[in-house]
C-alpha positions in Angstrom: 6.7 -43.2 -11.2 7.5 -44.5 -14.6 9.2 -47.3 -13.0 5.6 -47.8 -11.1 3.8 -47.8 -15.0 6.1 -50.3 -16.2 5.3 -52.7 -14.0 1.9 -52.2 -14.3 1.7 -52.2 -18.2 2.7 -55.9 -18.3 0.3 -57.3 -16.4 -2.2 -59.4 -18.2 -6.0 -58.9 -17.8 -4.9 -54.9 -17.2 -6.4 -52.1 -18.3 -3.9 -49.6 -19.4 -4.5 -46.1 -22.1 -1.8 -47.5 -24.0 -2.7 -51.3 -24.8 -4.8 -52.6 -26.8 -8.8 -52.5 -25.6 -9.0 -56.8 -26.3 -6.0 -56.7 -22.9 -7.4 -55.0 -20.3 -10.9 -57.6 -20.0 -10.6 -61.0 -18.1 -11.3 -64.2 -20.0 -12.8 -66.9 -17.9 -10.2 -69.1 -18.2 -8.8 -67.1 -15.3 -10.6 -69.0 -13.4 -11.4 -72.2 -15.1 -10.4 -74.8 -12.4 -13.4 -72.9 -10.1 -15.5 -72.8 -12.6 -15.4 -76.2 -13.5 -16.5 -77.1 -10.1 -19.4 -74.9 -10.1 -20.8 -76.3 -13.3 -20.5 -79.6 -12.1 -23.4 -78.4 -10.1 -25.3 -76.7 -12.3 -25.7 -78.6 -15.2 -25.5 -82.2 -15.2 -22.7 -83.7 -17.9 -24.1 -87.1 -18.1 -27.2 -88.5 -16.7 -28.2 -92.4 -15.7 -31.4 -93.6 -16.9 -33.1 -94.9 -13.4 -36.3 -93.1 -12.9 -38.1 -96.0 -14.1 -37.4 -99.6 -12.1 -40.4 -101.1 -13.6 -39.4 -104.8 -14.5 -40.7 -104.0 -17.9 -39.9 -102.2 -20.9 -41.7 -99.2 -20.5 -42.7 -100.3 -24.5 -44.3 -103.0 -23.7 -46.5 -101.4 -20.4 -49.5 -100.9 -22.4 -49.5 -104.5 -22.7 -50.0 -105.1 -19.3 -47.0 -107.6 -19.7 -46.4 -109.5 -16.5 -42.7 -108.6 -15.7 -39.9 -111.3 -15.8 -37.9 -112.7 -13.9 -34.4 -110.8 -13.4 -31.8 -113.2 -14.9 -28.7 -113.6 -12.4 -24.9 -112.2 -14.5 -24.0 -115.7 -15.6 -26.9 -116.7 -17.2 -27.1 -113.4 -19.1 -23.4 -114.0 -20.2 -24.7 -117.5 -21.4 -27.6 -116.3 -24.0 -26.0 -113.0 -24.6 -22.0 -114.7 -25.6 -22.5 -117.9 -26.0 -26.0 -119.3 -27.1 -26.5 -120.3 -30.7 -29.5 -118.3 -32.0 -31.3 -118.0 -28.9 -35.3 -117.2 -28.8 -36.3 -113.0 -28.9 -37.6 -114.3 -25.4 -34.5 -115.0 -23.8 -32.5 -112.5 -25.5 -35.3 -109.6 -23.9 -34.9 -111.3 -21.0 -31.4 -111.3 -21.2 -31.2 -107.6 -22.3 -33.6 -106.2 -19.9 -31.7 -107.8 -17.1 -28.8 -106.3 -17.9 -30.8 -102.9 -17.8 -32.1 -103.4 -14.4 -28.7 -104.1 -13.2 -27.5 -101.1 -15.0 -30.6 -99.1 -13.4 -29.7 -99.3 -10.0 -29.6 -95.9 -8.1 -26.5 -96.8 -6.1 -22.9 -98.5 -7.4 -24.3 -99.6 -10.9 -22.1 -102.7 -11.9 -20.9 -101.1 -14.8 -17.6 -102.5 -14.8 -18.5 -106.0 -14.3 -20.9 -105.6 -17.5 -18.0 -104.2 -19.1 -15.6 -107.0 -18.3 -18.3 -109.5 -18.5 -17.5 -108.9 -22.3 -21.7 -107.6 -22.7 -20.9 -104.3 -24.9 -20.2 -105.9 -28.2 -23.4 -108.0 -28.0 -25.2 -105.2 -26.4 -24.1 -102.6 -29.3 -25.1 -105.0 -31.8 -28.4 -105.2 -30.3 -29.0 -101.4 -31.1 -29.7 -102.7 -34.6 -32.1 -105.2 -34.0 -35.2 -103.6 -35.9 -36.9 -106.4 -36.1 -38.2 -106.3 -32.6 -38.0 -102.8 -31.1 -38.0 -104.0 -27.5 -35.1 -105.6 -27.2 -33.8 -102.8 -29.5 -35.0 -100.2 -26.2 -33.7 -102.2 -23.8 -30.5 -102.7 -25.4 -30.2 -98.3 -25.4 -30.9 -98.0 -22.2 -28.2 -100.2 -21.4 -25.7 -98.6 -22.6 -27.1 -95.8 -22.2 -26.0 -96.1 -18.6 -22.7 -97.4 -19.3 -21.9 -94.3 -21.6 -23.0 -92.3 -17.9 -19.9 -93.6 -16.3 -16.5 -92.4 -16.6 -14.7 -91.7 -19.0 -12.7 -94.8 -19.3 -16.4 -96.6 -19.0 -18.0 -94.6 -21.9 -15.1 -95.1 -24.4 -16.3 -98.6 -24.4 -19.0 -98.3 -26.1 -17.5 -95.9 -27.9 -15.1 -98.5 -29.1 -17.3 -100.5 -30.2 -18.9 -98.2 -32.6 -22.2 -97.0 -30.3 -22.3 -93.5 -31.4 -23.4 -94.5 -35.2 -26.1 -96.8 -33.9 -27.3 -93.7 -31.7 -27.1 -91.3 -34.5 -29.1 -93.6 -36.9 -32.0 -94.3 -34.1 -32.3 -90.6 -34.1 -34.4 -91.6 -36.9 -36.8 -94.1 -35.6 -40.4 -93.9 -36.0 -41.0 -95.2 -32.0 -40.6 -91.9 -29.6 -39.0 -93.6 -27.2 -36.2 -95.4 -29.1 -35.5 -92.3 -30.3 -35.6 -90.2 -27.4 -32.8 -92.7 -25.6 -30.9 -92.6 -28.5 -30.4 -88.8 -27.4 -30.1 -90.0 -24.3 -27.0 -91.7 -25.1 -25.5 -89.4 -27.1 -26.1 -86.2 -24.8 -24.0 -88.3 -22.5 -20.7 -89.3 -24.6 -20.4 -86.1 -25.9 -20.4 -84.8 -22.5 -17.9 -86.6 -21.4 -15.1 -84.6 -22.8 -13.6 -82.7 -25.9 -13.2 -85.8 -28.0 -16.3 -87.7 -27.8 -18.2 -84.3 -28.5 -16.0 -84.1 -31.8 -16.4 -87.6 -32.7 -20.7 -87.3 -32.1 -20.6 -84.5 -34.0 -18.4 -86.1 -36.8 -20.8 -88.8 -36.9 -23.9 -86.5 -38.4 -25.9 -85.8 -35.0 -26.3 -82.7 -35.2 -29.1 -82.7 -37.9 -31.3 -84.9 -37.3 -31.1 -83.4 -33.2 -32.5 -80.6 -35.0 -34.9 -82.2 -36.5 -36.5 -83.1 -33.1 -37.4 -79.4 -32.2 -40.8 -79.3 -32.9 -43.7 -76.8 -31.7 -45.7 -80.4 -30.6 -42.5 -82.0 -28.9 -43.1 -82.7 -25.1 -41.8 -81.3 -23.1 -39.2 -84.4 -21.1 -38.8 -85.0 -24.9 -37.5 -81.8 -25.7 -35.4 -81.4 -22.4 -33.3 -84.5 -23.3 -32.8 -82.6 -27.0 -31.8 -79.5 -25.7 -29.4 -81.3 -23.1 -27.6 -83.0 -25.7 -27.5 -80.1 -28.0 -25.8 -77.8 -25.3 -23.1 -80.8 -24.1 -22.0 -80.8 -28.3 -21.2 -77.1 -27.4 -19.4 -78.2 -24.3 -15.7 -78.1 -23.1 -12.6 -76.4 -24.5 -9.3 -77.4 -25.0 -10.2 -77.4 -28.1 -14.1 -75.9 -28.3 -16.1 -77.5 -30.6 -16.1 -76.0 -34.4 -18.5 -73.4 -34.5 -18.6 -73.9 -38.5 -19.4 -77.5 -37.3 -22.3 -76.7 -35.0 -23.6 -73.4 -36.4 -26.8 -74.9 -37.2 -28.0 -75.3 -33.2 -27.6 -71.0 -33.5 -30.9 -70.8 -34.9 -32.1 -73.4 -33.0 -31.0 -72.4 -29.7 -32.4 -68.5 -30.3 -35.7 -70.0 -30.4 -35.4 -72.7 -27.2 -34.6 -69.6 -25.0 -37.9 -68.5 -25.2 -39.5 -71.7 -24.8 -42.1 -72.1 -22.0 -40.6 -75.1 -20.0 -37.8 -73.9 -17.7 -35.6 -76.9 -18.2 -35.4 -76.3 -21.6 -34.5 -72.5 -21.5 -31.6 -73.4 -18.9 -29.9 -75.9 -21.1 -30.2 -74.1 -24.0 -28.6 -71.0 -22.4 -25.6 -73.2 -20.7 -25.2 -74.0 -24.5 -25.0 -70.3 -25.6 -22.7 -69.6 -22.7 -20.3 -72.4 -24.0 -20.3 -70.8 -27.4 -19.8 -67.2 -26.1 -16.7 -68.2 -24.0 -14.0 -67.5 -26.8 -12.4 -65.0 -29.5 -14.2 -61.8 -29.9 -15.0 -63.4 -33.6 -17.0 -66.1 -32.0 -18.9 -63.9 -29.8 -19.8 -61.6 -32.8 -21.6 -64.7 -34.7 -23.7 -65.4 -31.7 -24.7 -61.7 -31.0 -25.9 -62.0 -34.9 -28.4 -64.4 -34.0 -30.2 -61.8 -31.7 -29.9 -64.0 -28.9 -28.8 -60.7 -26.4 -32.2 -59.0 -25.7 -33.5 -62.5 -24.1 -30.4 -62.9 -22.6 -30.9 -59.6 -20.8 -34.0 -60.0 -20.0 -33.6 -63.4 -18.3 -31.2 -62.0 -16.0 -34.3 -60.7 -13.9 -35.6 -64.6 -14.4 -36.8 -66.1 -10.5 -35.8 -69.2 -11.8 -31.9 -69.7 -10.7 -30.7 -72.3 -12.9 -32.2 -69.6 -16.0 -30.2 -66.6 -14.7 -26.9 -68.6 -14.1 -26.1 -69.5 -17.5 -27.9 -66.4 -18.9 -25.8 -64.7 -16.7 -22.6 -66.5 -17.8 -23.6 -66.0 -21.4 -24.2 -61.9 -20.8 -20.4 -62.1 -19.0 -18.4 -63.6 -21.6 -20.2 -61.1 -24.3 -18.7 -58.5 -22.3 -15.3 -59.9 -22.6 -15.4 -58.8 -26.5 -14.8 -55.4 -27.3 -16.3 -52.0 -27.1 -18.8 -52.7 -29.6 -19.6 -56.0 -28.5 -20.1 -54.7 -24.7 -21.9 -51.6 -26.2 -24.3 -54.0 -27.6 -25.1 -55.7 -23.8 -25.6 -52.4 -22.8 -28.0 -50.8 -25.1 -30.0 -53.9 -24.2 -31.0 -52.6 -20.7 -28.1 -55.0 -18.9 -26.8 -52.2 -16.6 -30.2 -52.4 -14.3 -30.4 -56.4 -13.7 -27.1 -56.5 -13.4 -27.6 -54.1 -10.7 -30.1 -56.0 -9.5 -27.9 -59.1 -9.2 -26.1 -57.4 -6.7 -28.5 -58.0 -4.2 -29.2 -61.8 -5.1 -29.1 -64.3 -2.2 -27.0 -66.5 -4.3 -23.4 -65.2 -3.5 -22.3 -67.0 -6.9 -24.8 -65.1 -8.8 -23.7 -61.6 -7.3 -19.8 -63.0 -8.3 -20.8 -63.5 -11.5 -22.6 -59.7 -12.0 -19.6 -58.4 -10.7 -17.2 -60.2 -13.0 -19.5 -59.2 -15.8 -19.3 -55.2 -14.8 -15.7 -55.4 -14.3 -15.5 -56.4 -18.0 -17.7 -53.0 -18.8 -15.5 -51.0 -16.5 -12.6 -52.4 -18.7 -14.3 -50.7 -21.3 -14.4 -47.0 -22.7 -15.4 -44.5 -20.8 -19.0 -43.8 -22.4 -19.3 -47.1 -20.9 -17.5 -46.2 -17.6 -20.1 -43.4 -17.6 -22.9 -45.5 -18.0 -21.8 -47.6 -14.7 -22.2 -44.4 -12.9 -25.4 -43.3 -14.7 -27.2 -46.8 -13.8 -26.3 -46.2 -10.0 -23.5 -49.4 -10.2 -21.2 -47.9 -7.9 -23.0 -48.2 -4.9 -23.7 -51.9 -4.9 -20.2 -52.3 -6.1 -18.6 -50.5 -3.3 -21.1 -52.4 -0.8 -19.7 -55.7 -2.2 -16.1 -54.8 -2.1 -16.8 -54.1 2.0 -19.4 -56.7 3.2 -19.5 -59.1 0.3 -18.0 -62.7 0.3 -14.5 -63.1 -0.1 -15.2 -64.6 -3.7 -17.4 -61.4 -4.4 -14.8 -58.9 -3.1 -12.5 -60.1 -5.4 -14.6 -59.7 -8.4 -15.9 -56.2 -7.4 -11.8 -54.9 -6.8 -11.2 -55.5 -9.9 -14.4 -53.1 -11.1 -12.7 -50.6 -9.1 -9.3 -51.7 -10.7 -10.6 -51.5 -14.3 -12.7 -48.2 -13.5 -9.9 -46.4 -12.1 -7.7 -47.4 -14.5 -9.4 -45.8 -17.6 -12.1 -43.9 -16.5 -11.6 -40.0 -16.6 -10.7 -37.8 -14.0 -14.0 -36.8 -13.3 -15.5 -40.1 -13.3 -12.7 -41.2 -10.9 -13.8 -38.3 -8.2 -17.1 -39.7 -8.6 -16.0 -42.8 -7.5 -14.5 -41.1 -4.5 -17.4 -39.4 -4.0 -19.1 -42.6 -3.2 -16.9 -44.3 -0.7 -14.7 -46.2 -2.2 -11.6 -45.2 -0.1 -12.2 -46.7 2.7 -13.5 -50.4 2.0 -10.3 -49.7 -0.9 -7.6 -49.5 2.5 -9.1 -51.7 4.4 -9.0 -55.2 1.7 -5.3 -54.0 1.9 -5.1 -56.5 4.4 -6.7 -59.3 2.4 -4.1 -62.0 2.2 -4.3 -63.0 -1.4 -0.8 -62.0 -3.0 -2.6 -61.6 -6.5 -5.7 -59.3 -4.6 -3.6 -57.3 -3.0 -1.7 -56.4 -6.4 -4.8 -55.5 -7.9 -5.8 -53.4 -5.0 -2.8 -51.7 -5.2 -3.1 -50.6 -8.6 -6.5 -49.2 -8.3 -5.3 -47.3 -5.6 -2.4 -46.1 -7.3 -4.6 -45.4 -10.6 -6.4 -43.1 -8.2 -3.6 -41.1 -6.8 -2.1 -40.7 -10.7 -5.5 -38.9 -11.5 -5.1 -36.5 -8.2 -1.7 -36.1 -9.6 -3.2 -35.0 -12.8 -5.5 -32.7 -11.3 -2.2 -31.4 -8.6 -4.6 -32.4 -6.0 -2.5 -35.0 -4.5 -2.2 -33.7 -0.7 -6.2 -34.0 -0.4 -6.3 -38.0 -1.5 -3.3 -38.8 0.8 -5.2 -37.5 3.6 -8.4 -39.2 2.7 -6.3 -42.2 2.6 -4.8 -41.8 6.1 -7.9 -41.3 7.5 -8.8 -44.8 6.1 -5.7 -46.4 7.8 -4.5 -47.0 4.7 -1.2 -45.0 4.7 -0.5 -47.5 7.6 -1.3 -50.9 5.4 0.9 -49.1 2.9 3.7 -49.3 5.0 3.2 -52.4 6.5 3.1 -53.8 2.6 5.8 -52.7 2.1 7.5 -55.2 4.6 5.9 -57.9 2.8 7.3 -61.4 2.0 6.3 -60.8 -1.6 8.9 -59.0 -3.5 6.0 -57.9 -6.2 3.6 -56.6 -3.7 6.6 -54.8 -1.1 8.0 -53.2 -3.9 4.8 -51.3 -5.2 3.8 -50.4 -2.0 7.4 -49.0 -1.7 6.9 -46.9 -4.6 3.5 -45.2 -4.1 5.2 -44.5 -0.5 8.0 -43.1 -1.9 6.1 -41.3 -5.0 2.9 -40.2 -2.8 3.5 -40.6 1.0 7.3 -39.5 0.9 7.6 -35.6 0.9 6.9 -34.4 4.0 9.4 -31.6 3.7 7.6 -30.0 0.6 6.4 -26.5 0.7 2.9 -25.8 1.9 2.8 -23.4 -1.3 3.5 -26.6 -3.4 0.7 -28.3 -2.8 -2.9 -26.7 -2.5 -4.4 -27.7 0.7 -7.9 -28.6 1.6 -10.3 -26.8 3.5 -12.8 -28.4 5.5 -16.5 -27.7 4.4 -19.5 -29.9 5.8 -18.8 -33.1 4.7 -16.7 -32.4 1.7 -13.3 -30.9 1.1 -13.6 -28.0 -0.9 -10.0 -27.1 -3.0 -8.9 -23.2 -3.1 -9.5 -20.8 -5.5 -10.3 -23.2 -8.7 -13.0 -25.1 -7.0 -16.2 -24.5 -8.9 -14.2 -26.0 -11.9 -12.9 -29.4 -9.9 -15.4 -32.1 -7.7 -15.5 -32.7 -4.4 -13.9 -35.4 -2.5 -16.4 -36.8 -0.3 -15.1 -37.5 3.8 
């Protein structure tokens, strides 16, 4: 047995009575690369400017301006590079060209403007005040170059874009200035770096300064995009003391009207939550939690994701910071997550209670009290494999440091048999976590000497059979604690009847000897 505890106690994202509270909760990053993948759907990192393919600037539309002519590569190359003060007509013409060729919905020739030698002369452009067409055309651009990859955007990067972008945040034309966001929300979303070096260039400001109660709303959207890529990516995060100013900022855009706008500016407050427990305390500060909460019951999917994210890594703090999701009314939407027909969305609620089943056992309590077990339970048996494993480790971090009575009430609700039977799961890592919840369960009838009762509940789930067939398993880790709860649990036969007090059969419970009004029922 103490052999069993030791190799349980170093396990990391455990929940054990004897470590530290911060250990036993799961950080996403233990399952970044998945993650990753999923946000590449959900929110968009960089975006190409190619809604409109109007031959004109739309700044010059009101003018009714007959559209011209698209300029073929090399003649662009001629009055860009290598023309001697060329006319504001041909250099439009020029620069507008390159837009349209940079517009194109499919295979943009990004590269070929790039090696063409057209960013310096293009970057340059993005000063040209003294005709704000060209000066737009020349954005949008680059814009689109800065939507490629990596290699693509720290081109114009290179060539100093970021401080032209930061300086038309400024501009007096609305357009200008919106695809100077534009640009921006796209380098800094292209990775760690960039985000650090738009920030280092003073965006955040005057980004800020664009919030306004009579912004439109496409306006706005942009601004709110770009604000939550600067609180993008780890490895490192951004410096919060660096960005603190979107806090305030970012409270208020979650209760904005427009959808778009709320979504973004909760993928930015998930970013920020996903970190040290001192990080998460500054944004719980801003008050941001009750809208958080309550946009978990949002219709909108693209709300309740990132809300949903945000409300998970909260959880990931400690007691108090949990405690705080859960005076909020979390426990019921969460609840009601469970039944989402997004099988990400009911992953996500079930990583986020497994966090508050890592938690005390008011907490634990309060699982129980907001009727959580059940859809738990239901989603360990018939959910998704991706759900399963999210709601065993509920069970896992419930069992582990919930209290006897709390642990019988788990029982009482099923959880034996859909426990046994994703046993069988393949997953080395699942199956050691299903072990120790089933394990944690057995200690507690141990505690309570009513150890002969569970083992039978568990036999009648099979799962004294999947016990023994573990522990034949390839995996040394997994064959060797299913060796010792056999040996511990399943391996003394020979004892004395008188040892052990046995169950008597009652309706649909089992009902234990003479000190039964004091102890719960196991459930068949």
């Amino acid at each position: 047995m103490p052999a069993l505890d030791a190799a349980r106690s170093k396990k990391p994202g455990f929940k054990n009575r004897d470590k530290d509270m911060d250990d036993f909760r799961r950080r996403r990053a233990d399952c970044t690369v998945e993650l990753r993948k999923a946000r590449k759907d959900e929110q968009i990192l960089k975006k190409r400017n190619c809604s409109d393919m109007s031959f004109i600037s739309p700044l010059k539309e009101n003018n009714q301006q007959t559209p011209t002519p698209l300029l073929p590569l090399e003649e662009i190359i001629e009055v860009l590079l290598n023309e001697v003060n060329p006319s504001d007509d041909k250099i439009y013409q020029a620069v507008q060209s390159t837009r349209r060729l940079l517009s194109r919905e499919k295979n943009p020739p990004i590269d070929l403007v790039i090696k063409s030698g057209l960013v310096p002369p293009l970057v340059k452009l993005l000063d040209y005040e003294s005709n704000t067409g060209i000066q737009f055309e020349a954005e949008w651009a680059v814009t689109n170059i800065a939507s490629g990859t990596s290699e693509q955007t720290k081109t114009v990067v290179d060539h100093g874009a970021v401080q032209c972008f930061v300086t038309l945040l400024l501009s007096n034309h609305a357009q200008v200035c919106e695809q100077a966001v534009w640009a921006l929300g796209n380098i800094a979303g292209d990775g760690p770096m960039f985000r650090d070096h738009v920030i280092s260039c003073g965006a955040v400001e005057p980004l800020l300064s664009l919030i306004k109660q009579n912004t439109p709303y496409p306006f706005l959207r942009n601004v709110t995009w770009t604000i939550s890529n600067l609180c993008r990516n780890k490895n490192p995060p951004p410096d919060l003391n660096a960005i603190s100013a979107v806090l305030p900022a970012l409270a208020l855009l979650i209760t904005h009207p427009d959808g778009d706008v709320i979504s973004d500016a909760c993928w930015a407050l998930s970013y920020l939550t996903d970190g040290p427990n001192e990080k998460i305390n500054i944004i719980i500060e801003t008050n941001v939690v009750p809208r958080l909460v309550e946009l978990l019951s949002d219709p909108n999917v693209a709300i309740v994701t990132p809300a949903l994210r945000a409300i998970g890594n909260i959880v990931t703090g400690d007691d108090h910071q949990t405690q705080h999701v859960v005076e909020h009314g979390a426990l019921p939407r969460l609840k009601n997550l469970f039944f989402h027909t997004k099988s990400q969305i009911v992953k996500e609620a079930a990583w986020a209670v497994s966090n508050v089943a890592a938690g005390n056992q008011q907490q634990i309590q309060a699982l129980i009290d907001h009727q959580l077990l059940e859809p738990v339970i239901n989603a360990l048996d018939k959910g998704e494999f991706k759900v399963q494993k999210e709601a065993i480790w509920v069970i896992t971090n419930f069992t582990s440091g919930g209290s006897v009575e709390q642990i019988v009430e788990l029982i009482n609700r099923g959880v034996l048999g859909p426990l046994c039977r994703f046993l069988e799961t393949r997953e080395p890592k699942t199956v050691m976590v299903t072990l120790d919840a089933i394990n944690h369960i057995l200690m507690n009838a141990e505690r309570m000497n009513k150890v002969e009762a569970l083992v039978d509940l568990i036999d009648e789930a099979d799962g004294v059979k999947t016990l023994h067939a573990l522990a034949q398993h390839e995996n040394d880790s997994i064959s060797k604690v299913a060796n010792n709860i056999i040996e511990v649990y399943f391996g003394n036969d020979d004892q004395d009847d008188e040892d052990m007090i046995l169950p008597e059969s009652i309706g649909q419970t089992y009902q234990f000897g003479a000190t039964t009004s004091a102890m719960p029922n196991f459930n068949i």
